[in-house]
PyMOL Python script that loads the backbone (N, CA, C, O; Angstrom):
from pymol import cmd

cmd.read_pdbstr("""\
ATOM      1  N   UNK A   1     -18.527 -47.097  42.692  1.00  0.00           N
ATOM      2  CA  UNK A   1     -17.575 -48.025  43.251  1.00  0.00           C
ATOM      3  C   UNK A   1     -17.632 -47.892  44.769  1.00  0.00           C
ATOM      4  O   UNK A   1     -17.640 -46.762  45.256  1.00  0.00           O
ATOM      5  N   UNK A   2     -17.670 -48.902  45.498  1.00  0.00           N
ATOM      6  CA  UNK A   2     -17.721 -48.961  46.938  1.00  0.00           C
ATOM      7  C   UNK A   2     -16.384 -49.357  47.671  1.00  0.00           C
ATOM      8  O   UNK A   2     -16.042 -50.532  47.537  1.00  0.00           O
ATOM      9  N   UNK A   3     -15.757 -48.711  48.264  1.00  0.00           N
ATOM     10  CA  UNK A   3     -14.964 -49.033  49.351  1.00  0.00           C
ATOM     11  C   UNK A   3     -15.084 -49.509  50.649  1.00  0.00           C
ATOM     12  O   UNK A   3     -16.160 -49.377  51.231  1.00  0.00           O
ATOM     13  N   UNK A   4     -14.007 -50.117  51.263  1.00  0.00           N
ATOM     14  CA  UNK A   4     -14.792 -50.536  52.761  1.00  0.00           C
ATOM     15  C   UNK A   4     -13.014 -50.884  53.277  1.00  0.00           C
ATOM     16  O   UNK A   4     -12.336 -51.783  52.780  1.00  0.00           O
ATOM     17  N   UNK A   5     -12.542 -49.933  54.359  1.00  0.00           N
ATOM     18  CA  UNK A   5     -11.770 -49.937  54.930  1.00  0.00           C
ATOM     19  C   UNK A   5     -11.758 -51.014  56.310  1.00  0.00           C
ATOM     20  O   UNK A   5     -12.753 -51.267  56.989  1.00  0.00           O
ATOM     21  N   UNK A   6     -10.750 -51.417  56.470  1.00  0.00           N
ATOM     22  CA  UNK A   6     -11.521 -52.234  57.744  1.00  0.00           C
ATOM     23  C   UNK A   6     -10.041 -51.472  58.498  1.00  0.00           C
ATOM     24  O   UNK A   6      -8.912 -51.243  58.065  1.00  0.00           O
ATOM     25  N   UNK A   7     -10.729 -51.236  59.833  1.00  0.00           N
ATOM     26  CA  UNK A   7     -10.247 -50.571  61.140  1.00  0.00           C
ATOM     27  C   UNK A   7      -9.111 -51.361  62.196  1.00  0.00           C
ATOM     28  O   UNK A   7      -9.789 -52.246  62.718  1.00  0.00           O
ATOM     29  N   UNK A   8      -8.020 -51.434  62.626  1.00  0.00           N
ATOM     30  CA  UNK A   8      -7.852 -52.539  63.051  1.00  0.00           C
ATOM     31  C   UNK A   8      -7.764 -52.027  64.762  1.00  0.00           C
ATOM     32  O   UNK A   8      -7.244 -50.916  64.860  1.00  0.00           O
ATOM     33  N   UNK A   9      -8.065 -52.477  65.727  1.00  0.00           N
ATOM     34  CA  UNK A   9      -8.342 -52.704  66.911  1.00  0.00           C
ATOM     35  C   UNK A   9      -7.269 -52.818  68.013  1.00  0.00           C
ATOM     36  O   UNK A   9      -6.804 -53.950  68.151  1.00  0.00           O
ATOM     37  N   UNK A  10      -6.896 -52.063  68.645  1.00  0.00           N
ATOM     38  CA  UNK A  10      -5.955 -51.813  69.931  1.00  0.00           C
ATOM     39  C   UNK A  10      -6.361 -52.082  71.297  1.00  0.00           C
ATOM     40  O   UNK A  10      -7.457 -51.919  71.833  1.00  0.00           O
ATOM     41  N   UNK A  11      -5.075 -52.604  71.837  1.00  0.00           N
ATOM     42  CA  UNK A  11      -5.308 -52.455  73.493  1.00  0.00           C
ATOM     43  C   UNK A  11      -3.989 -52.422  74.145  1.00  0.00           C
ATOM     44  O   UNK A  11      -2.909 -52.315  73.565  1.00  0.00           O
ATOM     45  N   UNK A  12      -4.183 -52.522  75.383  1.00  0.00           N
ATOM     46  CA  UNK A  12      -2.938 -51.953  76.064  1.00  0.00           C
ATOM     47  C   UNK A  12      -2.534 -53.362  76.523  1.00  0.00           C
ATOM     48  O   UNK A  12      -3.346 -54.288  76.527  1.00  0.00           O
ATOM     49  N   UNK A  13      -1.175 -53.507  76.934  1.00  0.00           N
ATOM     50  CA  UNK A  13      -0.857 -54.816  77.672  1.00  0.00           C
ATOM     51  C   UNK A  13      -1.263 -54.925  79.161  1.00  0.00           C
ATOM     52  O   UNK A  13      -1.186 -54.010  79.982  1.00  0.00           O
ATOM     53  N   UNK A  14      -1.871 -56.649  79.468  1.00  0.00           N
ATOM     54  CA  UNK A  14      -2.791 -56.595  80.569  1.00  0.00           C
ATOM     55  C   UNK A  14      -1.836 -56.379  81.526  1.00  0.00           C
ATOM     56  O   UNK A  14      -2.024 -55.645  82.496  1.00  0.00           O
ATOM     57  N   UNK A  15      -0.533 -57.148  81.246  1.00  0.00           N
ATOM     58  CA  UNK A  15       0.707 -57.635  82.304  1.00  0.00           C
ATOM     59  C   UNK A  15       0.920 -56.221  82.958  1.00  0.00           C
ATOM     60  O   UNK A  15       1.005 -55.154  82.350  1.00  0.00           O
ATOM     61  N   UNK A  16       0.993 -56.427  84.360  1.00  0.00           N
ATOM     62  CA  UNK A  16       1.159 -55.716  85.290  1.00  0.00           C
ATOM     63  C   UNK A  16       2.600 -55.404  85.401  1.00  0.00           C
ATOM     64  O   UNK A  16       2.996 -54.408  86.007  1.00  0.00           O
ATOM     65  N   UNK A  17       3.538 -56.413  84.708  1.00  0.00           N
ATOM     66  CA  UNK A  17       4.548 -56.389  85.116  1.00  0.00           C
ATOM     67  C   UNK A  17       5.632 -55.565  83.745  1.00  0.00           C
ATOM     68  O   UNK A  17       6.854 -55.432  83.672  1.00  0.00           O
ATOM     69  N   UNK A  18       4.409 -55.109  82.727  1.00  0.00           N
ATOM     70  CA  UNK A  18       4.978 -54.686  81.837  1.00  0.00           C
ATOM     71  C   UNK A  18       5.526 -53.495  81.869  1.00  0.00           C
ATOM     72  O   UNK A  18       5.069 -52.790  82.769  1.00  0.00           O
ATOM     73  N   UNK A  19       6.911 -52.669  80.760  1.00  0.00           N
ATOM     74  CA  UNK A  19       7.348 -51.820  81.206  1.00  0.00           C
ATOM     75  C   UNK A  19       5.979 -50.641  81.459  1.00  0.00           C
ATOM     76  O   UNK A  19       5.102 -50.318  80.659  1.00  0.00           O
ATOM     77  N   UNK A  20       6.234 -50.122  83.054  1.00  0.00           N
ATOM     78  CA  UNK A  20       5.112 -48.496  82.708  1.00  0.00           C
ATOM     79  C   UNK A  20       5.373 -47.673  82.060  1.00  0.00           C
ATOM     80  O   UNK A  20       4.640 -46.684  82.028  1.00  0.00           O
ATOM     81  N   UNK A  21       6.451 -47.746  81.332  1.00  0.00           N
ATOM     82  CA  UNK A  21       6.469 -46.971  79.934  1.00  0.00           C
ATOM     83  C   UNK A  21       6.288 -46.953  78.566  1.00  0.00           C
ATOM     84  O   UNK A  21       6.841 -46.230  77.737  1.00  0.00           O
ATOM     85  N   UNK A  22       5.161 -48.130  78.353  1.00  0.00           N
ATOM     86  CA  UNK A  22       4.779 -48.561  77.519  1.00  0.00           C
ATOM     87  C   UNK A  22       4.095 -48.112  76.801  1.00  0.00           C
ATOM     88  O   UNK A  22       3.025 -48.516  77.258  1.00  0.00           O
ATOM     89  N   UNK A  23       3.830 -47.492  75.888  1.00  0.00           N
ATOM     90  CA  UNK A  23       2.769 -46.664  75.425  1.00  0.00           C
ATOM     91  C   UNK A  23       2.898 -47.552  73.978  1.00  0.00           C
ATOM     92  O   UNK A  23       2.060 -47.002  73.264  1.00  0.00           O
ATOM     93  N   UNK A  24       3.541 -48.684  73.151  1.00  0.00           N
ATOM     94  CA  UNK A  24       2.899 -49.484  72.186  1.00  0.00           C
ATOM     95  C   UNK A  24       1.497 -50.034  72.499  1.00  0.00           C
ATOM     96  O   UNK A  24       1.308 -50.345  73.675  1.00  0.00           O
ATOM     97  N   UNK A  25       0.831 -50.145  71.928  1.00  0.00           N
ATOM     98  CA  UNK A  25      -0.776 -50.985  71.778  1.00  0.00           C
ATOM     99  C   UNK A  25      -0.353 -51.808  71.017  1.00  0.00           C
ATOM    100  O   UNK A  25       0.371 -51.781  70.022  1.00  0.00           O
ATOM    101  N   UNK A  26      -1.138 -52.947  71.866  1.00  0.00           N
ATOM    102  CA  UNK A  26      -0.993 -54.109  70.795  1.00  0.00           C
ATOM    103  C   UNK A  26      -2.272 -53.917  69.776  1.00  0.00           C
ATOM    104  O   UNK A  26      -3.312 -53.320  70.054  1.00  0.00           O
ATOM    105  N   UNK A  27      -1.932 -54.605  68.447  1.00  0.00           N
ATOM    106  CA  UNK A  27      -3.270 -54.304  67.657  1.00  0.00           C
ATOM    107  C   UNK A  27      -3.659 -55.967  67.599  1.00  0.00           C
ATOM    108  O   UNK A  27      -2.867 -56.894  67.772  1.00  0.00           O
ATOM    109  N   UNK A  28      -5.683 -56.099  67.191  1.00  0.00           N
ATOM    110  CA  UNK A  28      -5.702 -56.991  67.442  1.00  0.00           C
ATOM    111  C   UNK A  28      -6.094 -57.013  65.461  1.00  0.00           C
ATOM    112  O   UNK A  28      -6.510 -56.034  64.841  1.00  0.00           O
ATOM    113  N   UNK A  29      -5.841 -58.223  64.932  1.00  0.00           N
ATOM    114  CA  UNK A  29      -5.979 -58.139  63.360  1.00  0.00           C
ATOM    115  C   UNK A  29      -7.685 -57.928  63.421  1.00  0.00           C
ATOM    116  O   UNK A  29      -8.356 -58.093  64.440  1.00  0.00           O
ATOM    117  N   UNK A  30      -8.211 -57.529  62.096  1.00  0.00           N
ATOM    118  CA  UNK A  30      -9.332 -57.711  61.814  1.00  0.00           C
ATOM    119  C   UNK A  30      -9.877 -58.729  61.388  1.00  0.00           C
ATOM    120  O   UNK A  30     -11.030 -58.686  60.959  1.00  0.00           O
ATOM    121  N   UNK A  31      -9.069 -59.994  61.423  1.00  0.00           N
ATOM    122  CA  UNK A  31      -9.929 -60.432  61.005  1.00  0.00           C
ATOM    123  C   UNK A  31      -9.794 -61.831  62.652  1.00  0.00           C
ATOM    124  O   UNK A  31      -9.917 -62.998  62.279  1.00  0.00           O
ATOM    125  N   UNK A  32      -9.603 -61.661  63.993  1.00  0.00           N
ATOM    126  CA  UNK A  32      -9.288 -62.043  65.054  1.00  0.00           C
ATOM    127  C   UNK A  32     -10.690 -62.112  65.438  1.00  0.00           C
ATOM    128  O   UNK A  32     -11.554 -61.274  65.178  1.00  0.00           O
ATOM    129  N   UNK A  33     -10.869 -63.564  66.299  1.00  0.00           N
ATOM    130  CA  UNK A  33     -11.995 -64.384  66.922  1.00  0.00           C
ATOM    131  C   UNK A  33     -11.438 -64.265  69.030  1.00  0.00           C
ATOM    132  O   UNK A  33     -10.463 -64.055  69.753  1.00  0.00           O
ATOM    133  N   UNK A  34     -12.365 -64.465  69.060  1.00  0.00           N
ATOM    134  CA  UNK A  34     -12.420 -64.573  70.492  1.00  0.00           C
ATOM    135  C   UNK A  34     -11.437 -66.182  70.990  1.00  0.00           C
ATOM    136  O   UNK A  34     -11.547 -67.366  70.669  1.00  0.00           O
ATOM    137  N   UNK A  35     -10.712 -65.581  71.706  1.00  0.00           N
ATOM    138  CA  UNK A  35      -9.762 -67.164  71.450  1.00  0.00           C
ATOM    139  C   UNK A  35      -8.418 -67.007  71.259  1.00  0.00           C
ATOM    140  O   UNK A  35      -7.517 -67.683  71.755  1.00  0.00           O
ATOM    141  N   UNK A  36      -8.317 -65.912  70.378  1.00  0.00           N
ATOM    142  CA  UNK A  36      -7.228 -66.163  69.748  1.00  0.00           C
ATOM    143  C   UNK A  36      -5.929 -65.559  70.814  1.00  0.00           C
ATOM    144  O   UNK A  36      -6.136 -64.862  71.808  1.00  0.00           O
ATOM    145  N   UNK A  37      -4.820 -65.935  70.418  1.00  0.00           N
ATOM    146  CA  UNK A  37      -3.709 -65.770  71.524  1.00  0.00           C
ATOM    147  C   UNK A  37      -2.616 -64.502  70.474  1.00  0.00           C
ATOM    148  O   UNK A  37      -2.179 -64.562  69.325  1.00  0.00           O
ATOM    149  N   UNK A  38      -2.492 -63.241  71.786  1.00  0.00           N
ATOM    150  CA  UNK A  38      -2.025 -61.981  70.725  1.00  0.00           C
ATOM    151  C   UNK A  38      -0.369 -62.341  72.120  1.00  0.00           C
ATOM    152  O   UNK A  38      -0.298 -63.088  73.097  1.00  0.00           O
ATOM    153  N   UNK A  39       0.475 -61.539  71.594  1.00  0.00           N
ATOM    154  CA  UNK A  39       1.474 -61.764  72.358  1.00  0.00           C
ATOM    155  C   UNK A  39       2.426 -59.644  72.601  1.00  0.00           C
ATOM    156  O   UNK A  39       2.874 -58.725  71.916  1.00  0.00           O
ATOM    157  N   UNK A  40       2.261 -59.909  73.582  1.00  0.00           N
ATOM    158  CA  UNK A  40       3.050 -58.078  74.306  1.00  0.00           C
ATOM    159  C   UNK A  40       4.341 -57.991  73.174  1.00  0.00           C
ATOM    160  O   UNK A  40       5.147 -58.920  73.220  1.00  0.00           O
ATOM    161  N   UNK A  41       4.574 -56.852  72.109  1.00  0.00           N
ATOM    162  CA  UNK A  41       5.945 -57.117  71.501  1.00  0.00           C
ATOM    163  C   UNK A  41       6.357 -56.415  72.766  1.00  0.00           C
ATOM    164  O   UNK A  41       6.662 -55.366  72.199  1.00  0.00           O
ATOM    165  N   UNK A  42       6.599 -56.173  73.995  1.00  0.00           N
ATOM    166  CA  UNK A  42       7.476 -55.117  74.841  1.00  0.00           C
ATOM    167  C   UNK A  42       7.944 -56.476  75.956  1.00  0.00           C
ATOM    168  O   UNK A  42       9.032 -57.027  76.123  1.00  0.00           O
ATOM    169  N   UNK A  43       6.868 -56.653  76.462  1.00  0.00           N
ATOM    170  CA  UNK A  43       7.086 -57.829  77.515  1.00  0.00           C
ATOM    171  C   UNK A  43       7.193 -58.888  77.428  1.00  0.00           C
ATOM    172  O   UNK A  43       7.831 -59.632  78.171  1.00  0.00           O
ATOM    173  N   UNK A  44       6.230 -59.307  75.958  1.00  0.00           N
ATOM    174  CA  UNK A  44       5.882 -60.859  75.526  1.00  0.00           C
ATOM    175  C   UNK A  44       5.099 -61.585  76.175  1.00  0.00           C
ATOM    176  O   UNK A  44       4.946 -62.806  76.125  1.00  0.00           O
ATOM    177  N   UNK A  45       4.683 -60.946  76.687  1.00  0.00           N
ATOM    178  CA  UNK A  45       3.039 -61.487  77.390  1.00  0.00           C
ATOM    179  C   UNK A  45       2.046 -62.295  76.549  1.00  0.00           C
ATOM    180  O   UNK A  45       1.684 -61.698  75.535  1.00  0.00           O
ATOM    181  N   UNK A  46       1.552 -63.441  76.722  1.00  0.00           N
ATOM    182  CA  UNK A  46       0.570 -63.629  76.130  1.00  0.00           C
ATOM    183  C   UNK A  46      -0.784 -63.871  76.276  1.00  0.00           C
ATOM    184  O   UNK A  46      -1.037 -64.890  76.919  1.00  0.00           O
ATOM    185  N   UNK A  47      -1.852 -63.154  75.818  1.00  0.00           N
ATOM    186  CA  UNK A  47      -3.014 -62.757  76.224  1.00  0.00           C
ATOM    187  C   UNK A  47      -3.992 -63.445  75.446  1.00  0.00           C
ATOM    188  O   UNK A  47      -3.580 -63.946  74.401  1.00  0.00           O
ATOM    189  N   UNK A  48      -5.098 -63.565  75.707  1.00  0.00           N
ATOM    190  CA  UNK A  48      -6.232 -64.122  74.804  1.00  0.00           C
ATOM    191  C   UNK A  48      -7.555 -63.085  74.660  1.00  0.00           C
ATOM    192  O   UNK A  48      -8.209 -62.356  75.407  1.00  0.00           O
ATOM    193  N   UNK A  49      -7.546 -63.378  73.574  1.00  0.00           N
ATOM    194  CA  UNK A  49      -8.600 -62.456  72.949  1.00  0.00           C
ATOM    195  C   UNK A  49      -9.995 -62.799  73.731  1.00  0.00           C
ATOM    196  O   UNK A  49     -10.320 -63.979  73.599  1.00  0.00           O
ATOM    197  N   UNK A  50     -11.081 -61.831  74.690  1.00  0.00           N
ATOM    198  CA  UNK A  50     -12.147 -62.673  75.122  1.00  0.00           C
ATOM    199  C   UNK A  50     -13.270 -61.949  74.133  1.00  0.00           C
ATOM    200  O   UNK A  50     -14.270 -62.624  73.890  1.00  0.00           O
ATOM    201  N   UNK A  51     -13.169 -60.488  73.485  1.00  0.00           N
ATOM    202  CA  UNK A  51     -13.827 -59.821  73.406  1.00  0.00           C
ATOM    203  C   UNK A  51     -13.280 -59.056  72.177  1.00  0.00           C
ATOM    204  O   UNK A  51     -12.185 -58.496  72.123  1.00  0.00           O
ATOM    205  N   UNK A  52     -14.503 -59.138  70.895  1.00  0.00           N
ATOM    206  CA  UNK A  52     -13.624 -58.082  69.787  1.00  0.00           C
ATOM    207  C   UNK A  52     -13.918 -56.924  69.598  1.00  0.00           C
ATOM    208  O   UNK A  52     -13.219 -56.087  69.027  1.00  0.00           O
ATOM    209  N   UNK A  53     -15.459 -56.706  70.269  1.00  0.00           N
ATOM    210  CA  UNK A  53     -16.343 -55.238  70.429  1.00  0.00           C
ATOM    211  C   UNK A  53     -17.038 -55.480  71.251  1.00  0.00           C
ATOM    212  O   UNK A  53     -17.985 -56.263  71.172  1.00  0.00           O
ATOM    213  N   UNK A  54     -16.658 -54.765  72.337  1.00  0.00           N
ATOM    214  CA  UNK A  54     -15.233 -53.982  72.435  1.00  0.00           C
ATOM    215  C   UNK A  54     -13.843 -54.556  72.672  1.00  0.00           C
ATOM    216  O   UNK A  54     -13.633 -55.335  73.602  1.00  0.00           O
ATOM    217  N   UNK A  55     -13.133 -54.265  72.037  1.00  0.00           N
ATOM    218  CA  UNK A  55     -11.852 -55.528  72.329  1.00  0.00           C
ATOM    219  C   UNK A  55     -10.939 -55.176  73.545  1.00  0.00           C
ATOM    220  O   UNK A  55     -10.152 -54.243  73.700  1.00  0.00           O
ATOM    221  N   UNK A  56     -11.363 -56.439  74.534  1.00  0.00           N
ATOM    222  CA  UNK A  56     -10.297 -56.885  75.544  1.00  0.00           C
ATOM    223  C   UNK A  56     -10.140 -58.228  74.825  1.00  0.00           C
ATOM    224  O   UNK A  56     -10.676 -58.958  73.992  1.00  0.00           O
ATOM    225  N   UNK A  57      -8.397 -58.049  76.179  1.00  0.00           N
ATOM    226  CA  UNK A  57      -7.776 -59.530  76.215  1.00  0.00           C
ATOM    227  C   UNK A  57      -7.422 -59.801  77.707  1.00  0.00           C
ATOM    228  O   UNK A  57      -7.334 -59.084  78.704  1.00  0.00           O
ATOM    229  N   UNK A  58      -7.314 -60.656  77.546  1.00  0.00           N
ATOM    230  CA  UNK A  58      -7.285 -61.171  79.246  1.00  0.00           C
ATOM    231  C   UNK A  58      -5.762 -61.600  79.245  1.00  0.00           C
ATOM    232  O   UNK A  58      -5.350 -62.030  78.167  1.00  0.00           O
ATOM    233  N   UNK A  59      -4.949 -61.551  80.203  1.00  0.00           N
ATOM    234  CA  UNK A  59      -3.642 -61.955  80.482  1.00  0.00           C
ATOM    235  C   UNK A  59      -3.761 -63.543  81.035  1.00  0.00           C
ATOM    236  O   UNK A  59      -4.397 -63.931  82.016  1.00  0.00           O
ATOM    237  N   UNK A  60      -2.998 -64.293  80.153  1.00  0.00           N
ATOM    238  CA  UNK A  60      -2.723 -65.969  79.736  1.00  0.00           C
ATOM    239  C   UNK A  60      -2.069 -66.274  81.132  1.00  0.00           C
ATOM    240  O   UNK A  60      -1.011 -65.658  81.265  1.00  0.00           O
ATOM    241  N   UNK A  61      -2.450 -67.155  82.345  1.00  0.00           N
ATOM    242  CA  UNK A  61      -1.720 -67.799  83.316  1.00  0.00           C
ATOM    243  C   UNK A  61      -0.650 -68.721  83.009  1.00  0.00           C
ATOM    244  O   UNK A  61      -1.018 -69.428  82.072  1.00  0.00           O
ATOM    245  N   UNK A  62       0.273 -68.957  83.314  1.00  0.00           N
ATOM    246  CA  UNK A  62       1.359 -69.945  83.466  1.00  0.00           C
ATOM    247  C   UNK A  62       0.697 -71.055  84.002  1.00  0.00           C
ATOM    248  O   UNK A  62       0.378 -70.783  85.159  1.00  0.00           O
ATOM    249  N   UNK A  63       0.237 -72.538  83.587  1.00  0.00           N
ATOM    250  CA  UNK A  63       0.467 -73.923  84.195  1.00  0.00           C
ATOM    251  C   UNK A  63       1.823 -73.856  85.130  1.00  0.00           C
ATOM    252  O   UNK A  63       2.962 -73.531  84.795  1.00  0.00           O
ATOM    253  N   UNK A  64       1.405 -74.203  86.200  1.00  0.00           N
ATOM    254  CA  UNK A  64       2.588 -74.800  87.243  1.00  0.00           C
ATOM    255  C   UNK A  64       2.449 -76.274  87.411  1.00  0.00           C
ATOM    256  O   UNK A  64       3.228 -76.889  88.139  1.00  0.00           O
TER     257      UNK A  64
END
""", "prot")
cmd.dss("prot")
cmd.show_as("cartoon", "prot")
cmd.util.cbc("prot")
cmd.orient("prot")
């Protein structure tokens, strides 16, 4: 019988403005595409996925 665990994937929040006492990671799901929009549970930041290996996210600009 074969098993196959799947791993799920962390990062830190990009927002600068988030608390520096943050030590939650956001996780990114396994089964997450480049694109996809993850959100800070601390700050509520929302970031986009650019990269899944190795996984970054890039911090989402505000339209003015």
């Amino acid at each position: 019988m074969f098993f196959y665990t799947l791993m799920s994937k962390k990062v830190k929040c990009p927002d600068p403005n988030c608390d520096p006492e943050n030590t939650q990671s956001i996780i990114i799901p396994d089964d997450a595409v480049v694109g996809d929009i993850l959100e800070c549970p601390v700050c509520g930041a929302e970031m986009e996925i650019i990269s899944t290996d190795p996984p970054q996210v890039a911090l989402l600009e505000e339209e003015k």
